[in-house]
PyMOL commands that place a pseudoatom at each C-alpha (Angstrom):
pseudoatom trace, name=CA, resn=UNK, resi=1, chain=A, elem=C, hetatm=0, pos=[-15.201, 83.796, 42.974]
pseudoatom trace, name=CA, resn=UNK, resi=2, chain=A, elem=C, hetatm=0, pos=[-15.184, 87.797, 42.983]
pseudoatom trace, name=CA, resn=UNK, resi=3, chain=A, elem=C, hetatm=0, pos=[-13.463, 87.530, 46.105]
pseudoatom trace, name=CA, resn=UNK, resi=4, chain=A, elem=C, hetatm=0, pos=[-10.443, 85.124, 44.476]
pseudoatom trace, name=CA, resn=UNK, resi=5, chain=A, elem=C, hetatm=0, pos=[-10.001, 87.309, 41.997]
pseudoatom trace, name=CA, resn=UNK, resi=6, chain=A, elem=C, hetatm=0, pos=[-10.037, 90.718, 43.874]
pseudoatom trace, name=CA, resn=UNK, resi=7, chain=A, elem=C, hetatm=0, pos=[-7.389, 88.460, 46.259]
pseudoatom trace, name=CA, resn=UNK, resi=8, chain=A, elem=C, hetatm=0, pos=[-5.537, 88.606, 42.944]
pseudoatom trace, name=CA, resn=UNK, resi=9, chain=A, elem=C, hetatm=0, pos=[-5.271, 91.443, 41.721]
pseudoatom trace, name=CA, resn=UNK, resi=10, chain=A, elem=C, hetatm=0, pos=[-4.300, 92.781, 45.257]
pseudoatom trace, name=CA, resn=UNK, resi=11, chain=A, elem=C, hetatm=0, pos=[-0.517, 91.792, 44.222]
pseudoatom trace, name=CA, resn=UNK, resi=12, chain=A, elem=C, hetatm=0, pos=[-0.805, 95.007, 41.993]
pseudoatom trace, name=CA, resn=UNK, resi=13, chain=A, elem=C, hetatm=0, pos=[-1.320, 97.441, 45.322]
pseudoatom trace, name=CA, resn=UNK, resi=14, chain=A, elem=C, hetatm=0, pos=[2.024, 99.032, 46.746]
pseudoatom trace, name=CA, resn=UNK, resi=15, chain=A, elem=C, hetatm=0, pos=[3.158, 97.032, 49.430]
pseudoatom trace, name=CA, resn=UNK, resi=16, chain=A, elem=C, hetatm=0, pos=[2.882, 99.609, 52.029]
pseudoatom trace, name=CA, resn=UNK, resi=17, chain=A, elem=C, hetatm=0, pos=[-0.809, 99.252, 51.535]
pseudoatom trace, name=CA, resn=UNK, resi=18, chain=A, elem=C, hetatm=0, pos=[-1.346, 95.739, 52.337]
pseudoatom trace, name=CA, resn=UNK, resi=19, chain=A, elem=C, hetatm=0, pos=[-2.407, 94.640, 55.949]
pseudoatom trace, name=CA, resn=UNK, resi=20, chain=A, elem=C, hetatm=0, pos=[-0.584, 91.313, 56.706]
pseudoatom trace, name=CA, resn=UNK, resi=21, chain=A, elem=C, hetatm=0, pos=[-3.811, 91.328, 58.891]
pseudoatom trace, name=CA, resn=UNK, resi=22, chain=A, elem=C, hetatm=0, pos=[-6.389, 91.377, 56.475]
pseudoatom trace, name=CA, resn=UNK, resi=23, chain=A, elem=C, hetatm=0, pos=[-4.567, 88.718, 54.206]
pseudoatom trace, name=CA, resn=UNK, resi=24, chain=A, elem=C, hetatm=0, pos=[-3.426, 86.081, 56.796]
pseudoatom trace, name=CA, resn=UNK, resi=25, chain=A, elem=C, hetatm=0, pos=[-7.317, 86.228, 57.858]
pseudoatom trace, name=CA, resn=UNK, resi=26, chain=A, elem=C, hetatm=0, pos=[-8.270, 85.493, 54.463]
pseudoatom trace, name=CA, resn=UNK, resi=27, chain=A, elem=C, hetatm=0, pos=[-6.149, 83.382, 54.158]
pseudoatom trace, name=CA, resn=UNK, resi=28, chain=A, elem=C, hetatm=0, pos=[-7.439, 81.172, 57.090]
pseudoatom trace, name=CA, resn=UNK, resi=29, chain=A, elem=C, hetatm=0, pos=[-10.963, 81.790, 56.002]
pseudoatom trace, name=CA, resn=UNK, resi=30, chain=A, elem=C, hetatm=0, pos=[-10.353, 79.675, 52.728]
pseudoatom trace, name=CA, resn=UNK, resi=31, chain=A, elem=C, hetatm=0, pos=[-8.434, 77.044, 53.862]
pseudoatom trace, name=CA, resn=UNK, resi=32, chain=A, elem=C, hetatm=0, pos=[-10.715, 76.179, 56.646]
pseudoatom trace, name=CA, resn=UNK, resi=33, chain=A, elem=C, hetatm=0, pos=[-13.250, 76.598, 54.428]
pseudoatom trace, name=CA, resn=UNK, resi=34, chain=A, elem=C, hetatm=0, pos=[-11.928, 74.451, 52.267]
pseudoatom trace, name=CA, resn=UNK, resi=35, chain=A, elem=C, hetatm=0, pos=[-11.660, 71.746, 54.485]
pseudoatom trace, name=CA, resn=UNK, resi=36, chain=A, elem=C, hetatm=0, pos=[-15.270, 72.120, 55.332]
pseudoatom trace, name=CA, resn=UNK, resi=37, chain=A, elem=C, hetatm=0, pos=[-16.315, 71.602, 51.873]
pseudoatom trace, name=CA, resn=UNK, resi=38, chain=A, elem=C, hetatm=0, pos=[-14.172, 68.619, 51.553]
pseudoatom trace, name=CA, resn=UNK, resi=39, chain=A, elem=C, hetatm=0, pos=[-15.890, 66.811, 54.399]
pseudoatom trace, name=CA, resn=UNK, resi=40, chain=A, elem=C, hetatm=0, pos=[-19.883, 67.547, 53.795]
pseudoatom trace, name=CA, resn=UNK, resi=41, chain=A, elem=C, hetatm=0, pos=[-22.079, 65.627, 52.200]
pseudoatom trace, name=CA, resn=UNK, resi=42, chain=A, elem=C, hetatm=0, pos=[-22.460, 65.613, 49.073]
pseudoatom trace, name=CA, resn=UNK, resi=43, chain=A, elem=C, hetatm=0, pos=[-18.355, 66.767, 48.837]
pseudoatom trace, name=CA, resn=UNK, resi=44, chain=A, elem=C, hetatm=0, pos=[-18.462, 70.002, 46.910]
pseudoatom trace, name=CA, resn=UNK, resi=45, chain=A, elem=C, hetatm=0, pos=[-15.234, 70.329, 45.045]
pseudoatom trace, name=CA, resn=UNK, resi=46, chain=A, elem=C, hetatm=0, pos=[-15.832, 73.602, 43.031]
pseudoatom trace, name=CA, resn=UNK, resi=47, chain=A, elem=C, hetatm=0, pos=[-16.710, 75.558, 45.859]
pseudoatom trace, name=CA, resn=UNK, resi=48, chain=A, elem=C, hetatm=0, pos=[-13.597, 74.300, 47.396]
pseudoatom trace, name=CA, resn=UNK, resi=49, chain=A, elem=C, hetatm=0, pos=[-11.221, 74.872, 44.565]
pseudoatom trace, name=CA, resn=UNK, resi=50, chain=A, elem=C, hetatm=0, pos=[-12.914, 78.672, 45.424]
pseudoatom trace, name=CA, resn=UNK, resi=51, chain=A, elem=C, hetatm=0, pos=[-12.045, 78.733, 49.132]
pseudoatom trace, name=CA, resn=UNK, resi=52, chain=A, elem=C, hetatm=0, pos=[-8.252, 76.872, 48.157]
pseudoatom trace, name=CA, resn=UNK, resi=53, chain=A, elem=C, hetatm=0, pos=[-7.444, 79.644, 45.414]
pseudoatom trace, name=CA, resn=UNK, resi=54, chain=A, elem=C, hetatm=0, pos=[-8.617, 82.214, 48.006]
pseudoatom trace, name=CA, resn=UNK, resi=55, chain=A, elem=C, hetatm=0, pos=[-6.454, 80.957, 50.831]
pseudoatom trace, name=CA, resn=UNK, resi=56, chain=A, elem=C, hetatm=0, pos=[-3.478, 80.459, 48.079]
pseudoatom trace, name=CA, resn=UNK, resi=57, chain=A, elem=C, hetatm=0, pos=[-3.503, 83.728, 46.920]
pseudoatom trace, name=CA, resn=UNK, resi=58, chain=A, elem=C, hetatm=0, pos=[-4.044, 85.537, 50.590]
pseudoatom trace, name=CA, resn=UNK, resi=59, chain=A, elem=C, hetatm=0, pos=[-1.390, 83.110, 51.895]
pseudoatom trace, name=CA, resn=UNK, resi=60, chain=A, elem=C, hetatm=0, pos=[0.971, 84.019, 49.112]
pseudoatom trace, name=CA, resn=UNK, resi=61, chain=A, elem=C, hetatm=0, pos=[0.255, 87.809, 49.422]
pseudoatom trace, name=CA, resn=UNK, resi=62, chain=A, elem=C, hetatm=0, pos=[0.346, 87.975, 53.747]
pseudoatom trace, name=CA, resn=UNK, resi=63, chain=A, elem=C, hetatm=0, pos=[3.996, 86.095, 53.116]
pseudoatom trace, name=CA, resn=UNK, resi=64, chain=A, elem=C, hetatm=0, pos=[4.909, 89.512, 50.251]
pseudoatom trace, name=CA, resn=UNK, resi=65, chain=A, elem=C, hetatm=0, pos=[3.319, 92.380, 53.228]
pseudoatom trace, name=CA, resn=UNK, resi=66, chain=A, elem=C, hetatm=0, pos=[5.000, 90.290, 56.142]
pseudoatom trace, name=CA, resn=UNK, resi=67, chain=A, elem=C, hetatm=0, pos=[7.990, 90.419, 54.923]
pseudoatom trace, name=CA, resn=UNK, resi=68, chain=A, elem=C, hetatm=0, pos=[8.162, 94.117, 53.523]
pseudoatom trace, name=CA, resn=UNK, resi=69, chain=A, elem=C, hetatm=0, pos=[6.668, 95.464, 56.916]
pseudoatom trace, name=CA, resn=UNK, resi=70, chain=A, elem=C, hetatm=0, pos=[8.892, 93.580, 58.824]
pseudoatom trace, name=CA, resn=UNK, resi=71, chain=A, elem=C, hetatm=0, pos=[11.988, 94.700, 57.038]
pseudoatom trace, name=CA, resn=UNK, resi=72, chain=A, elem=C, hetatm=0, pos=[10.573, 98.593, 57.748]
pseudoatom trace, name=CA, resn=UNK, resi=73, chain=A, elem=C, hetatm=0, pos=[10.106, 97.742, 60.785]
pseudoatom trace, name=CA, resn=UNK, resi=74, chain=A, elem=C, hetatm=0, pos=[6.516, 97.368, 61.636]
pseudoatom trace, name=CA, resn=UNK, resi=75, chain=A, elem=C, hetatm=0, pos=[4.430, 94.193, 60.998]
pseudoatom trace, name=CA, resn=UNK, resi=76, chain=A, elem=C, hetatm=0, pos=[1.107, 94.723, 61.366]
pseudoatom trace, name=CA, resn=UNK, resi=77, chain=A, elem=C, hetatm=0, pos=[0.827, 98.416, 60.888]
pseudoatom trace, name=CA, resn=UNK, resi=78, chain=A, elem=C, hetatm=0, pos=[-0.935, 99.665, 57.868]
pseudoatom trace, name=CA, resn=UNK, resi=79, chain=A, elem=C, hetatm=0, pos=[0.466, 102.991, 56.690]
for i in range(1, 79): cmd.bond("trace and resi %d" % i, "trace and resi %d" % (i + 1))
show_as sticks, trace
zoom trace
């Protein structure tokens, strides 16, 4: 959970500071993640609400840094 909400309150950073990087693999992390939960037995649905949130709010916050590197001109570099 302290992961979600540090995922969070990353949308306060400067924009310059966010890897695209870092978030998009977060945000894989938790959706795959979520999957997994989805399909063990016995299904465990708040530890996939968890990994969902996290790959919500990475997803959401890669999309922000993507599109603010890309318009200066270099995705993927962290200043």
């Amino acid at each position: 959970m302290a992961l979600v909400l540090t995922s969070i309150d990353e949308f306060r950073r400067p924009l310059e500071k966010v890897s695209p990087t870092q978030s998009a693999t977060l945000a894989a992390t938790g959706l795959i993640w979520t999957r997994y939960c989805l399909v063990i037995k016995p299904i465990n649905y708040a530890l996939s609400l968890c990994n969902f949130s996290l790959g919500v709010a990475n997803g959401v916050q890669f999309l922000r840094a993507y599109r603010y590197h890309s318009l200066k001109g270099g995705v993927g570099k962290n200043v």
